[in-house]
PyMOL commands that place a pseudoatom at each C-alpha (Angstrom):
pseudoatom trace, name=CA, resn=UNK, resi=1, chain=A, elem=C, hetatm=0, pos=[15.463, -27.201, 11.597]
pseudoatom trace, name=CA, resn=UNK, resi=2, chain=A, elem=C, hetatm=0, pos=[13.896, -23.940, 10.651]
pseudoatom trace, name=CA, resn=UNK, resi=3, chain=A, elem=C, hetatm=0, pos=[10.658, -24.227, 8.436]
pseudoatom trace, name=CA, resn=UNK, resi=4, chain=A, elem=C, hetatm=0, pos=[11.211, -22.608, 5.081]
pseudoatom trace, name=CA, resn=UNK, resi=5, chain=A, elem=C, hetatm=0, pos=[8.366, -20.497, 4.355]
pseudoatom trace, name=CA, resn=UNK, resi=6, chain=A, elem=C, hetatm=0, pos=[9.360, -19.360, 0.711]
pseudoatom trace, name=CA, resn=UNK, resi=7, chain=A, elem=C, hetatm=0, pos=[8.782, -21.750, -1.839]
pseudoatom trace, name=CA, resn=UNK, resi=8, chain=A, elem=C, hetatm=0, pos=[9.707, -21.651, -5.939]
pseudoatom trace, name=CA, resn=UNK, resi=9, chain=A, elem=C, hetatm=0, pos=[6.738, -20.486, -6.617]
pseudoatom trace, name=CA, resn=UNK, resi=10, chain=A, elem=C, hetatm=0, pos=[6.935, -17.270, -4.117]
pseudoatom trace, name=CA, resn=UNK, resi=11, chain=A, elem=C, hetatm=0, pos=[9.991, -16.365, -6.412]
pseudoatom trace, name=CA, resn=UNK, resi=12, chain=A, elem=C, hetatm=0, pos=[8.391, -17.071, -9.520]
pseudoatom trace, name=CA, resn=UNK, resi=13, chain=A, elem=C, hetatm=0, pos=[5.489, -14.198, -8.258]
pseudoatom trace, name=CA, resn=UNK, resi=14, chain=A, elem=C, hetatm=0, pos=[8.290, -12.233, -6.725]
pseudoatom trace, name=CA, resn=UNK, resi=15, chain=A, elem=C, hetatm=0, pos=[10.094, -12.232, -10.426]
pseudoatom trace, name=CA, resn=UNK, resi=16, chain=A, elem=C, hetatm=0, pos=[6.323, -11.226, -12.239]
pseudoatom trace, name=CA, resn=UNK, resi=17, chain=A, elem=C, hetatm=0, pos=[5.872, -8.003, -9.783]
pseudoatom trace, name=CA, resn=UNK, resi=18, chain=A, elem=C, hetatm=0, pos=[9.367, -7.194, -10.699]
pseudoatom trace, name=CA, resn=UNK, resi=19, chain=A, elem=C, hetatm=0, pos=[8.831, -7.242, -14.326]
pseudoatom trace, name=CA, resn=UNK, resi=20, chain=A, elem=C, hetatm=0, pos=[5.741, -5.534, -14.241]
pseudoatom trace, name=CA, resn=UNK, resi=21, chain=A, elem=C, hetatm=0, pos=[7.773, -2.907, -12.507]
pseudoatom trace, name=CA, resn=UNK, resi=22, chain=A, elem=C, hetatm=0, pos=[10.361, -2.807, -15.264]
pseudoatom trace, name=CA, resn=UNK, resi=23, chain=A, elem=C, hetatm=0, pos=[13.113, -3.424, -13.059]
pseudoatom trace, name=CA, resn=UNK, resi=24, chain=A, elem=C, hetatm=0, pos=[16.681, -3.564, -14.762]
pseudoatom trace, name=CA, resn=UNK, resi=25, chain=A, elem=C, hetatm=0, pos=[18.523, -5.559, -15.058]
pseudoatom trace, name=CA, resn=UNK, resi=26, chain=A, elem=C, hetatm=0, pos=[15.371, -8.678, -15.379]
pseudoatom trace, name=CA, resn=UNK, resi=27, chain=A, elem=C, hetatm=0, pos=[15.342, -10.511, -12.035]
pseudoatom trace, name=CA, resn=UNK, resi=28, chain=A, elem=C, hetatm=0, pos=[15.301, -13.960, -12.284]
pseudoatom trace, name=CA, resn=UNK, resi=29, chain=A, elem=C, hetatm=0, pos=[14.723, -16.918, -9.836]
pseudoatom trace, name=CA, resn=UNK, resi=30, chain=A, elem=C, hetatm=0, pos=[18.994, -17.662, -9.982]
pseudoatom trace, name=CA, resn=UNK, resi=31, chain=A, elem=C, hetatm=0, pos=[19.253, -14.183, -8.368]
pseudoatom trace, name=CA, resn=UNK, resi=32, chain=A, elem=C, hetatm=0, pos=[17.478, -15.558, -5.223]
pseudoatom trace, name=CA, resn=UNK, resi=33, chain=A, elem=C, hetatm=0, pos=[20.512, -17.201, -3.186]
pseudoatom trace, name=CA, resn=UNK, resi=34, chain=A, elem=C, hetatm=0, pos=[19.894, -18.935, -0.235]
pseudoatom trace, name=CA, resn=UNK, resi=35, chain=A, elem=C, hetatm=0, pos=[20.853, -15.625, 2.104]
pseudoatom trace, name=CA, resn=UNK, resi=36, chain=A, elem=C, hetatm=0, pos=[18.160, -14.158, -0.070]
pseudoatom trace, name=CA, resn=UNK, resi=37, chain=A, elem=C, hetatm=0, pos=[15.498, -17.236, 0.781]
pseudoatom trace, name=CA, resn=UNK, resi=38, chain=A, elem=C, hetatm=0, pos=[16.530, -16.331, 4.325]
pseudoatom trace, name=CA, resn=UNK, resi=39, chain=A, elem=C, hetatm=0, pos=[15.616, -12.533, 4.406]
pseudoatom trace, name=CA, resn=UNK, resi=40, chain=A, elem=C, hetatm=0, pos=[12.558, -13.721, 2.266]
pseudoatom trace, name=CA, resn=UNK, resi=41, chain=A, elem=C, hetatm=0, pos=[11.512, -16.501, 4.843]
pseudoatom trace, name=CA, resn=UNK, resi=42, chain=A, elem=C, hetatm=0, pos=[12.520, -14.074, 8.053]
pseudoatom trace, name=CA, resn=UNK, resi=43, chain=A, elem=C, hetatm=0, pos=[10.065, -11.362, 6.604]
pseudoatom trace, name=CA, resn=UNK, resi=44, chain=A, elem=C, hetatm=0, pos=[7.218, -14.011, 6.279]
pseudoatom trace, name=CA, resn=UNK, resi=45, chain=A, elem=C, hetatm=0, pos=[7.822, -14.664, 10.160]
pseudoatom trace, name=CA, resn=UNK, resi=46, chain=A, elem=C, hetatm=0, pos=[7.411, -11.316, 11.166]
pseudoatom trace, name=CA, resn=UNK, resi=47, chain=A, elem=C, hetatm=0, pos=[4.274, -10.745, 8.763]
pseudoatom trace, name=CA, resn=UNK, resi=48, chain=A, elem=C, hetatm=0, pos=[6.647, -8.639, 6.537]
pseudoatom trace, name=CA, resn=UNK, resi=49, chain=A, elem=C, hetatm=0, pos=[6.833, -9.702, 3.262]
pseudoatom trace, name=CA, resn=UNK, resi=50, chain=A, elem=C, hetatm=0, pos=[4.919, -7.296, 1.122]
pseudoatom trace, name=CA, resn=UNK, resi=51, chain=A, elem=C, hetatm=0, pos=[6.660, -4.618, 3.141]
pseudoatom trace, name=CA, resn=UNK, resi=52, chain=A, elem=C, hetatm=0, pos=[10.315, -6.222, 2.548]
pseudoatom trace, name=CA, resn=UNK, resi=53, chain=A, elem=C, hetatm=0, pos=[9.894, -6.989, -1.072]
pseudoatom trace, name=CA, resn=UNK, resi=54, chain=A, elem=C, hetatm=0, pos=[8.223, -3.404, -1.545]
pseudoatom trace, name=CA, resn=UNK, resi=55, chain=A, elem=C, hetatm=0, pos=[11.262, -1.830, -0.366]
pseudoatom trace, name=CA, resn=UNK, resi=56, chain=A, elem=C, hetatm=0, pos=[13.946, -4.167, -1.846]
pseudoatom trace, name=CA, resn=UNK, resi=57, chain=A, elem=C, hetatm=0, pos=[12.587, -3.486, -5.084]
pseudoatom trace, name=CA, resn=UNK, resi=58, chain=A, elem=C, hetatm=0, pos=[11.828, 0.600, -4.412]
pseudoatom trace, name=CA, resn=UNK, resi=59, chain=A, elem=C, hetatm=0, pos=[15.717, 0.390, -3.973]
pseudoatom trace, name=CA, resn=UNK, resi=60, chain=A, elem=C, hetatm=0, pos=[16.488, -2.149, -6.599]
pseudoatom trace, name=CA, resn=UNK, resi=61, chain=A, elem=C, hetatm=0, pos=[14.586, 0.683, -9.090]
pseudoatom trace, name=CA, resn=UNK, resi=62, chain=A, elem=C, hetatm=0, pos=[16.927, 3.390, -7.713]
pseudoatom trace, name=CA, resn=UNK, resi=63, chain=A, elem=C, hetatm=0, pos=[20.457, 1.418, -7.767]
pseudoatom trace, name=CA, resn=UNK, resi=64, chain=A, elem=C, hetatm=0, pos=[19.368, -1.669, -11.016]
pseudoatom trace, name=CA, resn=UNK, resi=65, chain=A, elem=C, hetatm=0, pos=[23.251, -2.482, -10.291]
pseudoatom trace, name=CA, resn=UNK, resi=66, chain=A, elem=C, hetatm=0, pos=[22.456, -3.707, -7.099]
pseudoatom trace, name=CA, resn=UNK, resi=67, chain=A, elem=C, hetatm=0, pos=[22.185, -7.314, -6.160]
pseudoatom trace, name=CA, resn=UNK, resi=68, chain=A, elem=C, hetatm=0, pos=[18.558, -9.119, -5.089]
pseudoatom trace, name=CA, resn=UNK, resi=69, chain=A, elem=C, hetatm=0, pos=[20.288, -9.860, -2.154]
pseudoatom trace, name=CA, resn=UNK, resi=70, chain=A, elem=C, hetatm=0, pos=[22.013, -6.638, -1.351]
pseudoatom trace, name=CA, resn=UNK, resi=71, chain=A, elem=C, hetatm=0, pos=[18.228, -4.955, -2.519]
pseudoatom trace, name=CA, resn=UNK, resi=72, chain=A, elem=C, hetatm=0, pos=[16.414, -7.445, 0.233]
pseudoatom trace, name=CA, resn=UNK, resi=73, chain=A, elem=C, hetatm=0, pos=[18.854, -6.188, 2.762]
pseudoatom trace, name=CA, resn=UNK, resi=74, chain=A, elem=C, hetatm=0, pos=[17.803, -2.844, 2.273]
pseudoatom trace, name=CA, resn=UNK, resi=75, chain=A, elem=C, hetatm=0, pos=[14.218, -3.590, 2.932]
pseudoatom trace, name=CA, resn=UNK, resi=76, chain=A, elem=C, hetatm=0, pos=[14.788, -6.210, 5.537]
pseudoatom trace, name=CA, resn=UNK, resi=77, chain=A, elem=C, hetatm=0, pos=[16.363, -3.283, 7.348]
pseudoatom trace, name=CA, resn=UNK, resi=78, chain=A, elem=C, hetatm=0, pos=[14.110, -0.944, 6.330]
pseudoatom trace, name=CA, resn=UNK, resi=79, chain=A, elem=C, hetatm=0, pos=[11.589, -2.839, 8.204]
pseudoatom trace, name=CA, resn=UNK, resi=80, chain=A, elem=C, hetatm=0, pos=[13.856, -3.573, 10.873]
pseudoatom trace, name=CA, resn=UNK, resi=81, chain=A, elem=C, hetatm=0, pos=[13.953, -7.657, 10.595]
for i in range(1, 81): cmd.bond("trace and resi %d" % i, "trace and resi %d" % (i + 1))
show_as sticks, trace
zoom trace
């Protein structure tokens, strides 16, 4: 079984950055799905995270009608995890 790495409250820190970003529409902790968790925890393994999150939420800021999960794809790929 694969160790989860991200834990509630990762997301609830992840959610603060993004408000203090202003990101629209608000992210909240329901937008994290379980792919999500996945990039999340996959980025942590490869010593990523700031990176990954950076990025998802650069692109997040440029396309707000994107999803969290769709905007963490972007930054997983980005950094090329």
């Amino acid at each position: 079984m694969k160790k989860q790495h991200i834990q509630t409250r990762h997301i609830h820190k992840l959610i603060a950055i993004a408000d203090s970003m202003g990101l629209m529409p608000k992210v909240e902790s329901k937008n994290f799905t379980t792919d999500c968790i996945e990039i999340l925890d996959n980025a942590v393994e490869h010593d990523l995270l700031f990176e990954v999150v950076w990025s998802a939420f650069q692109y997040k800021t440029d396309h707000p009608k994107s999803t969290m999960l769709e905007s963490l794809q972007v930054g997983a790929n980005e950094w090329d995890i």
